[in-house]
PABAFI-122592 format. One record per residue (C-alpha): residue number from 1; residue in three letters; x, y negated, z negated. Coordinates in steps of 0.2 Angstrom, whole numbers, always signed. Layout:
BEGIN
atom resi=NUM, resn=ALA, xx=X, yy=Y, zz=Z
...
# end
This chain:
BEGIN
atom resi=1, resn=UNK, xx=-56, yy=+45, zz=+187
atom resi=2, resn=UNK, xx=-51, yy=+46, zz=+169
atom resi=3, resn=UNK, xx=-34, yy=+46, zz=+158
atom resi=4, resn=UNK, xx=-29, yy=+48, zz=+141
atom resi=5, resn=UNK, xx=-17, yy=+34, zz=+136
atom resi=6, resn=UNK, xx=-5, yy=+39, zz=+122
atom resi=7, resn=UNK, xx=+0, yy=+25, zz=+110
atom resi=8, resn=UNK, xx=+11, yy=+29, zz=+94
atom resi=9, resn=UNK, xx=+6, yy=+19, zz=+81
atom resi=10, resn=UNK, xx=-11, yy=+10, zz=+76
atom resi=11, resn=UNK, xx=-10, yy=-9, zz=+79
atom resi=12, resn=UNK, xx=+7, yy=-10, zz=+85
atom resi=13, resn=UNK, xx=+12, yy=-17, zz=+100
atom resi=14, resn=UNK, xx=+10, yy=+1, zz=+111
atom resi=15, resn=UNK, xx=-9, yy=+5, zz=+104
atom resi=16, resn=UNK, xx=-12, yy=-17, zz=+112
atom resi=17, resn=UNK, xx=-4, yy=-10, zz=+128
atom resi=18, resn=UNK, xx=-19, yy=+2, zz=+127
atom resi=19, resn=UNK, xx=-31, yy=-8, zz=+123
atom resi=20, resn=UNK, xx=-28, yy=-18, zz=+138
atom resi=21, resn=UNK, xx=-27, yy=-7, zz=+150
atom resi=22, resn=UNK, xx=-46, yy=+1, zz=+142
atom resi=23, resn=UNK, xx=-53, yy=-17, zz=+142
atom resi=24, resn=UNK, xx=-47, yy=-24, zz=+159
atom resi=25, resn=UNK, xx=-40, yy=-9, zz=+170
atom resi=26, resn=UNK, xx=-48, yy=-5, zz=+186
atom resi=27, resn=UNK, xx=-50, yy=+11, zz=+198
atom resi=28, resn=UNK, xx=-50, yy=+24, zz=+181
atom resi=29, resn=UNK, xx=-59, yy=+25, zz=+164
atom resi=30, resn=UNK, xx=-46, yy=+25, zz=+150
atom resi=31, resn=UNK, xx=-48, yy=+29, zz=+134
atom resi=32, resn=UNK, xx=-35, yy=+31, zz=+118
atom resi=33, resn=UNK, xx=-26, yy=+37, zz=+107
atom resi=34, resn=UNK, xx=-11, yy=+36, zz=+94
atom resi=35, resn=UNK, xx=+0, yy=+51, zz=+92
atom resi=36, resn=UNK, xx=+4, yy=+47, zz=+74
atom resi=37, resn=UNK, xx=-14, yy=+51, zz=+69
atom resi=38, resn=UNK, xx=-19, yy=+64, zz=+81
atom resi=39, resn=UNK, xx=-10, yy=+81, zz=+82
atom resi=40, resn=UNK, xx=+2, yy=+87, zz=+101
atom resi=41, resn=UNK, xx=-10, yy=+100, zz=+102
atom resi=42, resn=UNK, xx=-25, yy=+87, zz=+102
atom resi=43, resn=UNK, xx=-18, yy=+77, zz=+112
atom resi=44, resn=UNK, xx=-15, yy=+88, zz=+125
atom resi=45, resn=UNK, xx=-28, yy=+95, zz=+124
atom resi=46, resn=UNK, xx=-42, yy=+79, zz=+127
atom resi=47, resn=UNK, xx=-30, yy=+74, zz=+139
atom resi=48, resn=UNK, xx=-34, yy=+91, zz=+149
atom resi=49, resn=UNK, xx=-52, yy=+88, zz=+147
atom resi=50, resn=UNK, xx=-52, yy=+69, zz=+152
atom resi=51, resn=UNK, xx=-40, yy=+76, zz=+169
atom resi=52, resn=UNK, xx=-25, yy=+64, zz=+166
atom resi=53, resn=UNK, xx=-11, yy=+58, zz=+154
atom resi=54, resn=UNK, xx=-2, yy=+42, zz=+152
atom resi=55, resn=UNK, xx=+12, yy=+44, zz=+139
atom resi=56, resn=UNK, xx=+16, yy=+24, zz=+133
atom resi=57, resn=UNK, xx=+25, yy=+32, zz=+118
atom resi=58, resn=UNK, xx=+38, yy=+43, zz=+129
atom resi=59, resn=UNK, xx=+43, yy=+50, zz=+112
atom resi=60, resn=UNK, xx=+28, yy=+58, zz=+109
atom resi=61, resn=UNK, xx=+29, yy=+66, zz=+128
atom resi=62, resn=UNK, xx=+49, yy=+73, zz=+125
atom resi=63, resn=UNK, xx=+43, yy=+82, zz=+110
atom resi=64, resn=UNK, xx=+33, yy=+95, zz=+121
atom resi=65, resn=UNK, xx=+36, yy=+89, zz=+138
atom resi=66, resn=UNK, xx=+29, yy=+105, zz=+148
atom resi=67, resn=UNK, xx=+14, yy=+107, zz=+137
atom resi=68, resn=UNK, xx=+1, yy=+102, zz=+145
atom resi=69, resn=UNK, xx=-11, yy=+107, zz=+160
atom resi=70, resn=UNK, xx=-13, yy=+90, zz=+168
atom resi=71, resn=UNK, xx=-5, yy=+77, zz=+177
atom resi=72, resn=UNK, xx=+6, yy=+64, zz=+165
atom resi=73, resn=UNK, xx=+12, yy=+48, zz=+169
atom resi=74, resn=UNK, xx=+25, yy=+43, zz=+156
atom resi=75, resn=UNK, xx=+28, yy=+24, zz=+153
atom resi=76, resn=UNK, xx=+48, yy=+21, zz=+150
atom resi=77, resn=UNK, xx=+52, yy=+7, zz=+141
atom resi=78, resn=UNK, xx=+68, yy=+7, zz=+138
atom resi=79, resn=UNK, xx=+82, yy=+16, zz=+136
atom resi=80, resn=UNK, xx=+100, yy=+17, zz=+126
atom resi=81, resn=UNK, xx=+114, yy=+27, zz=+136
atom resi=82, resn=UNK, xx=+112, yy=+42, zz=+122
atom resi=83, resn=UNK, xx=+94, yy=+45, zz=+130
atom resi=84, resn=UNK, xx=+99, yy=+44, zz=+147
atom resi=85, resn=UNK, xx=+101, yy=+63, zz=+152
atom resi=86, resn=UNK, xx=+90, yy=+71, zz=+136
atom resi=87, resn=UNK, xx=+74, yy=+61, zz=+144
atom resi=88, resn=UNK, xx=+79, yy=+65, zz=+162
atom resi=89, resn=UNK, xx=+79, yy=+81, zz=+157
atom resi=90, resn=UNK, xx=+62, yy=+81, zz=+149
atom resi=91, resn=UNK, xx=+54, yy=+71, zz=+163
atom resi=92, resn=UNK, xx=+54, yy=+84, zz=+177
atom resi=93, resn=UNK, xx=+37, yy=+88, zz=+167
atom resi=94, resn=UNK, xx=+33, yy=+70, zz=+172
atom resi=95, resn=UNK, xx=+21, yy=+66, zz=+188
atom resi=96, resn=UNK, xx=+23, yy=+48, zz=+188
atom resi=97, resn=UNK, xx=+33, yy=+34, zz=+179
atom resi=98, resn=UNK, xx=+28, yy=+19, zz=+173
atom resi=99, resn=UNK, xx=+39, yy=+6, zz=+165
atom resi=100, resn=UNK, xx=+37, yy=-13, zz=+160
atom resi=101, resn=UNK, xx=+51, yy=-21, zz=+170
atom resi=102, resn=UNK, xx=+59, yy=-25, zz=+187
atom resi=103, resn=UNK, xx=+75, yy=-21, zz=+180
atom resi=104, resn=UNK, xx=+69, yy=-4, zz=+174
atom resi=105, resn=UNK, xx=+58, yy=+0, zz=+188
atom resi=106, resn=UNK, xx=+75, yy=+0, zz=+197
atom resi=107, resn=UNK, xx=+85, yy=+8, zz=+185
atom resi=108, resn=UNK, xx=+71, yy=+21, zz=+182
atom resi=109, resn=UNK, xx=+72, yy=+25, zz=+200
atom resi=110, resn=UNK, xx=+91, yy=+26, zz=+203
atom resi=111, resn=UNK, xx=+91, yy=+38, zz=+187
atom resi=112, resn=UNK, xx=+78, yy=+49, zz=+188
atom resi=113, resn=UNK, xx=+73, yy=+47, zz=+211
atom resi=114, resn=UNK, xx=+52, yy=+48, zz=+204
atom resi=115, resn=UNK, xx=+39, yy=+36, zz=+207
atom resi=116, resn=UNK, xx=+39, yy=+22, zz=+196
atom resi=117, resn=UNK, xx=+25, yy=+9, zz=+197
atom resi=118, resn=UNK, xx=+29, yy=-7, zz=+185
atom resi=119, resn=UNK, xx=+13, yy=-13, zz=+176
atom resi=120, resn=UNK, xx=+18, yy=-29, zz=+165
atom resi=121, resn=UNK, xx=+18, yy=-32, zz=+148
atom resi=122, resn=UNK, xx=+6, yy=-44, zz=+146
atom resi=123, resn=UNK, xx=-4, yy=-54, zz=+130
atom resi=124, resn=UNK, xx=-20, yy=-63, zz=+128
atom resi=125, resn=UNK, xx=-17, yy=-82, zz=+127
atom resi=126, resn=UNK, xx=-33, yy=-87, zz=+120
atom resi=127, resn=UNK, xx=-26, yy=-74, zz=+103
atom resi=128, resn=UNK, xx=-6, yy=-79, zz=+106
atom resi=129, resn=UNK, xx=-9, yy=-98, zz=+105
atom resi=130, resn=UNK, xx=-4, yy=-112, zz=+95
atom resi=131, resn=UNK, xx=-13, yy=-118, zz=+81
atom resi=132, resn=UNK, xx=-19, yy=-136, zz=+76
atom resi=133, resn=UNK, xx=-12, yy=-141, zz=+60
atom resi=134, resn=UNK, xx=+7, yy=-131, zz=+58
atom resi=135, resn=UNK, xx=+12, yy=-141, zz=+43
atom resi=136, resn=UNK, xx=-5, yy=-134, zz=+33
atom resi=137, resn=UNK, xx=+2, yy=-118, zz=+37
atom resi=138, resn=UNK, xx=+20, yy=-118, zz=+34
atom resi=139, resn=UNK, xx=+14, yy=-126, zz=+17
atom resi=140, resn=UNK, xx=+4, yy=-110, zz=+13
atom resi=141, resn=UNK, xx=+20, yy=-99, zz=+14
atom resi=142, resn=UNK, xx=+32, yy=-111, zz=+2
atom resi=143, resn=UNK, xx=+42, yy=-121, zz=+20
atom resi=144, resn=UNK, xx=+45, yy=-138, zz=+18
atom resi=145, resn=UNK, xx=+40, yy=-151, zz=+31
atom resi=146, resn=UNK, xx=+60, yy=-154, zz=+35
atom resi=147, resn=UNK, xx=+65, yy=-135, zz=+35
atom resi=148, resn=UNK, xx=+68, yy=-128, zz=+51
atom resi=149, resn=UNK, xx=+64, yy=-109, zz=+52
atom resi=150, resn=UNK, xx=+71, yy=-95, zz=+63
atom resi=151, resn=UNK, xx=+62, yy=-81, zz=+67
atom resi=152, resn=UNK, xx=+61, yy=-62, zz=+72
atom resi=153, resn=UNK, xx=+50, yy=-50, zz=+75
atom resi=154, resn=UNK, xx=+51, yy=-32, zz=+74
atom resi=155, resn=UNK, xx=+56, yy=-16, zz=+67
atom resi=156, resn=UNK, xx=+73, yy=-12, zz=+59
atom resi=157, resn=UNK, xx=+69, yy=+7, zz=+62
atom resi=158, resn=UNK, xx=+68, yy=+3, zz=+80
atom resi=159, resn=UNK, xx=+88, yy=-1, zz=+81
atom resi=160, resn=UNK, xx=+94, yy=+16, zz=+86
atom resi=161, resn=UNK, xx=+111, yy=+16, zz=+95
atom resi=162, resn=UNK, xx=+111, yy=-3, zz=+90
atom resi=163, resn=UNK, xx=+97, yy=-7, zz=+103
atom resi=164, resn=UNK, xx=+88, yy=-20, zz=+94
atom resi=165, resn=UNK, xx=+107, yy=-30, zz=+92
atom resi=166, resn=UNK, xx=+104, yy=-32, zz=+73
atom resi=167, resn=UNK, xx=+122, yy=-32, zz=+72
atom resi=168, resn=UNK, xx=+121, yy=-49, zz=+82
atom resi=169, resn=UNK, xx=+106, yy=-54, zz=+71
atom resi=170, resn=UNK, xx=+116, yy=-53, zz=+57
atom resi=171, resn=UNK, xx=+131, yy=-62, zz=+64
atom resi=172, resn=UNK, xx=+118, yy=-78, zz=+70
atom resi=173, resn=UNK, xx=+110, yy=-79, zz=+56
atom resi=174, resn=UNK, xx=+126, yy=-79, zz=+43
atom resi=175, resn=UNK, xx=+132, yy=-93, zz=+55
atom resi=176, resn=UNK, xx=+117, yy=-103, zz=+53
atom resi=177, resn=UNK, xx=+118, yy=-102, zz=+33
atom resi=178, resn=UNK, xx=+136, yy=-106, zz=+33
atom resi=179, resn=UNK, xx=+132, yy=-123, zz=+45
atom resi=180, resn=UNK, xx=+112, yy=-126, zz=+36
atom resi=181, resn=UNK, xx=+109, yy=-117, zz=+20
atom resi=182, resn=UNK, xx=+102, yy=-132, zz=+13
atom resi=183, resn=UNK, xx=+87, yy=-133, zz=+26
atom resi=184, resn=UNK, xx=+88, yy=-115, zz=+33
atom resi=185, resn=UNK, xx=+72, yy=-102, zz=+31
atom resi=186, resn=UNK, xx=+71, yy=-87, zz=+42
atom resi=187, resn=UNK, xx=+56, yy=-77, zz=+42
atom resi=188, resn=UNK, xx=+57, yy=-58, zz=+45
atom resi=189, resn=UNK, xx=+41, yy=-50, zz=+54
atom resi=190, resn=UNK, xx=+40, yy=-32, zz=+54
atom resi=191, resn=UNK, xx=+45, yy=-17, zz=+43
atom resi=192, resn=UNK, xx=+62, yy=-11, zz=+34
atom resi=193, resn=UNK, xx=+69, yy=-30, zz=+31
atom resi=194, resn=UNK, xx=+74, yy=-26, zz=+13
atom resi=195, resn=UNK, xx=+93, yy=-24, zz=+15
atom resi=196, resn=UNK, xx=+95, yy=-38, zz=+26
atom resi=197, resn=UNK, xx=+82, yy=-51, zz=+17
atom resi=198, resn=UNK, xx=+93, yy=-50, zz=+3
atom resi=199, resn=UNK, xx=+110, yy=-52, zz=+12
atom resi=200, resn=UNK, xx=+101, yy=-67, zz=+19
atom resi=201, resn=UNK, xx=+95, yy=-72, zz=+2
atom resi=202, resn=UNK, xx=+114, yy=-71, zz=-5
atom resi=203, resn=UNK, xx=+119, yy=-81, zz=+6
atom resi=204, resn=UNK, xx=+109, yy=-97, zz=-2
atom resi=205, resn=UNK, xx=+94, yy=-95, zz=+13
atom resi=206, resn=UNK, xx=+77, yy=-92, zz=+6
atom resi=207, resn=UNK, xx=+69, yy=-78, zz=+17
atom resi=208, resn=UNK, xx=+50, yy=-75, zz=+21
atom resi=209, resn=UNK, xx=+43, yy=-58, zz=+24
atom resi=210, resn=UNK, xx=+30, yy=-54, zz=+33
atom resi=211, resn=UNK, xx=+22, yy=-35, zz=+36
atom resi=212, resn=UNK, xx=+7, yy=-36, zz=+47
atom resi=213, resn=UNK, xx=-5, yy=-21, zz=+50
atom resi=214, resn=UNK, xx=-9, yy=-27, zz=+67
atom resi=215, resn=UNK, xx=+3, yy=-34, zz=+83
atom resi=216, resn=UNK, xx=-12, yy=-48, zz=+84
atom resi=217, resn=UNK, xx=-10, yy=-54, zz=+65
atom resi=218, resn=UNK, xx=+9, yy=-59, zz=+71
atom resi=219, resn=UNK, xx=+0, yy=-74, zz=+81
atom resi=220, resn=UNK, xx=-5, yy=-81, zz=+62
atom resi=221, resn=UNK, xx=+14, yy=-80, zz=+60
atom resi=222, resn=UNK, xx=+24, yy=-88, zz=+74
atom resi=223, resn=UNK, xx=+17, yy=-104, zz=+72
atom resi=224, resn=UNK, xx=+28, yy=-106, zz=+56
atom resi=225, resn=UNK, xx=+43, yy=-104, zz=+65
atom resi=226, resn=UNK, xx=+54, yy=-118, zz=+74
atom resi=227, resn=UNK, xx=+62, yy=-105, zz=+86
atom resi=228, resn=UNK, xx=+60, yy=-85, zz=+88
atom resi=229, resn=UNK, xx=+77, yy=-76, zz=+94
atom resi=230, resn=UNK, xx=+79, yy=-61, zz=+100
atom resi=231, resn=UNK, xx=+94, yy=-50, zz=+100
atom resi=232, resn=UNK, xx=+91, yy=-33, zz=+108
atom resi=233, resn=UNK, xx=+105, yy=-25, zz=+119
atom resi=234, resn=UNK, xx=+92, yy=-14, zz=+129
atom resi=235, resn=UNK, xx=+72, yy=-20, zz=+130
atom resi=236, resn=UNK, xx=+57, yy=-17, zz=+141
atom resi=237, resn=UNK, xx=+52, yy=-32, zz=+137
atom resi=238, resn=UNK, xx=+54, yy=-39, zz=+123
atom resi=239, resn=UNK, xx=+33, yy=-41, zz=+120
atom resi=240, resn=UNK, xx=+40, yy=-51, zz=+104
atom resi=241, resn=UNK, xx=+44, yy=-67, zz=+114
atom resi=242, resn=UNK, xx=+29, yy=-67, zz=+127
atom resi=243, resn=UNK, xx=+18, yy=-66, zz=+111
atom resi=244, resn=UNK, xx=+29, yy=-82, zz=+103
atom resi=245, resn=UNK, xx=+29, yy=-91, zz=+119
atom resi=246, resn=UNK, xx=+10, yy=-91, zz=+118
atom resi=247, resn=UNK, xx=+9, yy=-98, zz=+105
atom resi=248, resn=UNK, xx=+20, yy=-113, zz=+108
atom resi=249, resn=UNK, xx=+36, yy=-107, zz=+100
atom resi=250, resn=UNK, xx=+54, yy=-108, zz=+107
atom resi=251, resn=UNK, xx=+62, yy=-94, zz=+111
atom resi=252, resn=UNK, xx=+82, yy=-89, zz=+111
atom resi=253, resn=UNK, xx=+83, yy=-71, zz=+118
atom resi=254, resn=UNK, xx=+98, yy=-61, zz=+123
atom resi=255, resn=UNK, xx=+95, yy=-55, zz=+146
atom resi=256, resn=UNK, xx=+86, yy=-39, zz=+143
atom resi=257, resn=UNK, xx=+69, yy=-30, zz=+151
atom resi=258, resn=UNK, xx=+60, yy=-42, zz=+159
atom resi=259, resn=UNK, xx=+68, yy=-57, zz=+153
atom resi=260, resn=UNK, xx=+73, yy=-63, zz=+171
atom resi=261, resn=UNK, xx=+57, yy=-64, zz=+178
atom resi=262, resn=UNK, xx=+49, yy=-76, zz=+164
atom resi=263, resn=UNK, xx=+66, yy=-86, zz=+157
atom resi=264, resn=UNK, xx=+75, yy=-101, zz=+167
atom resi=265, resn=UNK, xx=+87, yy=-107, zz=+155
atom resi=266, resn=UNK, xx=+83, yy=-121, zz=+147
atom resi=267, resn=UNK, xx=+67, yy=-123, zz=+154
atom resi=268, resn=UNK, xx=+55, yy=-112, zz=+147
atom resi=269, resn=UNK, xx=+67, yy=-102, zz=+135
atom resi=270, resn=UNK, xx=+85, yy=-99, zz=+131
atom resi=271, resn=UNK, xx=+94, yy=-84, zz=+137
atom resi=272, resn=UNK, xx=+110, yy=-81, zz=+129
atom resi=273, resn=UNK, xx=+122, yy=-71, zz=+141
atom resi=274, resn=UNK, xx=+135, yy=-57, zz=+136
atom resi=275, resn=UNK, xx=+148, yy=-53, zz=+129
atom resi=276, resn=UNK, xx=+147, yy=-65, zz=+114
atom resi=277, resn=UNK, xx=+130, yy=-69, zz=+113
atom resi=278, resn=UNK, xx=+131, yy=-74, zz=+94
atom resi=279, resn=UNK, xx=+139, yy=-90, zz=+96
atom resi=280, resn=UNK, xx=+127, yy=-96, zz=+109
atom resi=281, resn=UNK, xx=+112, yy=-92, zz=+100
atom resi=282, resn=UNK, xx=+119, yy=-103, zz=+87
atom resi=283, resn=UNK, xx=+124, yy=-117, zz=+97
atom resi=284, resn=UNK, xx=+106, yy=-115, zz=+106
atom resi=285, resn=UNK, xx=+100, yy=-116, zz=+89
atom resi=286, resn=UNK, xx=+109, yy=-133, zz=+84
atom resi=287, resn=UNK, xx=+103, yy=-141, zz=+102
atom resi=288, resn=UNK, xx=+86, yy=-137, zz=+97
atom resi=289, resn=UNK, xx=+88, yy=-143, zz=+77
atom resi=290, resn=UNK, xx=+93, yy=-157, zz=+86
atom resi=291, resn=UNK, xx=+83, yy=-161, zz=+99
atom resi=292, resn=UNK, xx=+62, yy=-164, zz=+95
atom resi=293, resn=UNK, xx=+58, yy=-168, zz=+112
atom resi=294, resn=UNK, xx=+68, yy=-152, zz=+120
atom resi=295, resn=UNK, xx=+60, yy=-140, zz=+107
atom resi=296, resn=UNK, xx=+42, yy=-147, zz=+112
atom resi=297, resn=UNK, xx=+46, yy=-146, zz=+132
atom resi=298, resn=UNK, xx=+50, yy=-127, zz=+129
atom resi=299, resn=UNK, xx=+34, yy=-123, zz=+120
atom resi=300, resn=UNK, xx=+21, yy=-131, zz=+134
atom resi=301, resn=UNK, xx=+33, yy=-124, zz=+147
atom resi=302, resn=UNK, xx=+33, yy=-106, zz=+137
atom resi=303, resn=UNK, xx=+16, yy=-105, zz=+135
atom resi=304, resn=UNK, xx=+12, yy=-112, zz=+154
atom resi=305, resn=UNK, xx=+24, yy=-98, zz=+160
atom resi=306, resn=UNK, xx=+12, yy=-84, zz=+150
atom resi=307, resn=UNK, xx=-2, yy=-90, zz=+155
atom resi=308, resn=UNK, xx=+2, yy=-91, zz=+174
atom resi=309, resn=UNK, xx=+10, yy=-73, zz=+172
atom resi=310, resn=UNK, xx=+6, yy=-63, zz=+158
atom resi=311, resn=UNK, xx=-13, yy=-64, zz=+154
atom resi=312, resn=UNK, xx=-19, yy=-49, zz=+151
atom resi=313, resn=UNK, xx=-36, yy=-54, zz=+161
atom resi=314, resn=UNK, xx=-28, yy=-59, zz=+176
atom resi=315, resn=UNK, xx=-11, yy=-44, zz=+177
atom resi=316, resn=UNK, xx=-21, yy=-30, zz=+171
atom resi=317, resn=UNK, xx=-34, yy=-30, zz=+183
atom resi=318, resn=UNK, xx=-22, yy=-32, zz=+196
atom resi=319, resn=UNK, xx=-15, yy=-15, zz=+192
atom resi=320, resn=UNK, xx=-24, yy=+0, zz=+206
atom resi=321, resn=UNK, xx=-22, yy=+13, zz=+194
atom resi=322, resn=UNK, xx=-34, yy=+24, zz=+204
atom resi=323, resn=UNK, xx=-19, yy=+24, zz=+215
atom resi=324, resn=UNK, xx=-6, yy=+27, zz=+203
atom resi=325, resn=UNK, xx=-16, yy=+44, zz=+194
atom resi=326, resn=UNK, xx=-20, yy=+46, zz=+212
atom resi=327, resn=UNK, xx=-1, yy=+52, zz=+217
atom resi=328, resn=UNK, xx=+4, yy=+59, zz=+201
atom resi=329, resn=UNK, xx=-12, yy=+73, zz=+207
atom resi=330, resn=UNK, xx=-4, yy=+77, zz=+220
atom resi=331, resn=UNK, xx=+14, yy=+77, zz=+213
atom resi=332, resn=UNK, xx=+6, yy=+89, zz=+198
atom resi=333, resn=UNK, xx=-5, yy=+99, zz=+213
atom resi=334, resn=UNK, xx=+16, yy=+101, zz=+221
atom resi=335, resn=UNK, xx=+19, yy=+110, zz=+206
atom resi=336, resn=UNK, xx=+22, yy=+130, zz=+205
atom resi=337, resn=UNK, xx=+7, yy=+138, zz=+200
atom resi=338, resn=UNK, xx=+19, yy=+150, zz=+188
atom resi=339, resn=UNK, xx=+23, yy=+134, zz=+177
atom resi=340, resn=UNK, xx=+7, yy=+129, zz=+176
atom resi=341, resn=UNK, xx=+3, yy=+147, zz=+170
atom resi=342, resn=UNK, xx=+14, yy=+143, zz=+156
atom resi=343, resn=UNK, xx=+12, yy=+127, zz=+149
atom resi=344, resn=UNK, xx=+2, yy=+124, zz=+132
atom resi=345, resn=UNK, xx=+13, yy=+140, zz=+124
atom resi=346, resn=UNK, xx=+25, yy=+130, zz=+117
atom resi=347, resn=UNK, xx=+10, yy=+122, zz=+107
atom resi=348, resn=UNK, xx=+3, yy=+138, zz=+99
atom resi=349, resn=UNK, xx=+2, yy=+136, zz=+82
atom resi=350, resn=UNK, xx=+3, yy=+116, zz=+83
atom resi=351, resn=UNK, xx=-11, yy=+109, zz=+75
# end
């Protein structure tokens, strides 16, 4: 069995999502690729030709949902309430959902009353690890052995409807400045950081930018950090803090996507519970300023955790994806053979 897996962008996080399933998925052959380079018409149509698509960028699928003359299975991340009934509307095209998350697998279901099969986010540890001599590479980017850093990673684009929180960001990290200025560097990974790196900047904190061409360049990155936090309202994952937690690096995250299945509370992570999450990141970030000892129990138990649950050797093959294309066949087979008659007109003339 084959399937076409749609990612969005090359080397971000949804084109590794690919490459996982291509490297270590079983029951079909899958290949790729990324709808920012390749045209809908082409997509659609090698999808045709392989038999099967799996939309992991839902965005590109709601564009022309009832275009093509194959199965799809559409990957749902996440959703904000604004895209609740546009997307349900556009997946009755859909076969077959596939989603991240226990949380969404439920919700997905209750929404939408389709199949939804949840295949993991997931990393490889032996890319996402720690690295020997940290202080050698904080000195290449200008931090000092007694600066603490907070971290993100991400896209400011991607906060549509306020999803990413970067309204909380903000607030965290203006409280931090006005408490540790003096010893305070927060790097910034990802695209679009310009107005906020200089509203960090003016409040007396030096800022480090980093824009990576490839999700795997971010494991260079993490290491520099004292503690990654992450403030989204709405998540599949986030991928950001498996990636940071193999690589030995605290995390503080708000409870979104599949952050109940891989966070205890002081254990392996922080969680910081609505609806003022601001002022616990802060305070989690002043027991961790504080504490040597607790910051270096949450890194081994982090990266324990992601290894136990999140290698992509180990999940991935786990996945029977011969079962999954298997019932969006049948489901597509279900459908009227008028529809089917029609689809790929809306594409004329897309090229």
């Amino acid at each position: 069995m084959k399937a076409l897996l749609v990612a969005d962008s090359p080397g971000h996080i949804l084109e590794r999502i690919a490459r996982t399933f291509v490297d270590y998925g079983r029951g079909a052959e899958h290949r790729f690729v990324c709808s920012e380079i390749v045209s809908p018409y082409l997509v659609r149509r090698a999808g045709e030709s392989d038999g099967m698509l799996h939309w992991l960028d839902p965005l590109a699928f709601a564009a022309y949902p009832s275009a093509a003359r194959a199965p799809q299975v559409v990957m749902i991340h996440h959703l904000t309430e604004p895209e609740i009934e546009p997307m349900k509307r556009r997946l009755r095209h859909a076969d077959l959902l596939t989603t991240s998350s226990r949380r969404w697998l439920r919700r997905l279901t209750g929404m939408t009353g389709m199949p939804v099969h949840l295949i993991p986010y997931t990393i490889d540890p032996d890319v996402f690890r720690p690295v020997e001599n940290v202080s050698a590479k904080r000195i290449e980017h200008g931090i000092g052995s007694s600066d603490f850093v907070v971290g993100y990673s991400g896209k400011a684009a991607a906060d549509a409807f306020g999803r990413k929180g970067l309204d909380i960001l903000t607030a965290v990290l203006e409280g931090c400045a006005q408490r540790w200025h003096d010893d305070l560097v927060v790097v910034l990974v990802g695209s679009g950081w310009n107005d906020l790196s200089r509203t960090i900047e003016s409040w007396g904190v030096r800022v480090v930018r980093q824009q990576l061409a490839t999700t795997e360049e971010t494991a260079e990155v993490y290491p520099l950090m004292d503690v990654l936090i992450s403030t989204s309202r709405e998540e599949g994952g986030p991928c950001t803090i498996i990636e940071a937690m193999g690589c030995g690096v605290p995390i503080i995250t708000t409870d979104v996507g599949h952050v109940p299945e891989l966070i205890v509370d002081g254990e392996n992570g922080f969680v910081c519970a609505w609806p003022d999450p601001a002022s616990e990141f802060i305070s989690r970030i002043a027991l961790l300023r504080r504490d040597r000892e607790l910051r270096a129990r949450l890194a081994v138990n982090g990266r324990r955790t992601v290894i136990r649950e999140r290698d992509a050797r180990i999940v991935i093959p786990r996945i029977d994806f011969a079962a999954i294309y298997a019932e969006a066949q049948r489901r597509y087979a279900m459908r009227p053979g008028r529809e089917i008659a029609t689809r790929s007109v809306a594409l004329s003339g897309v090229g």
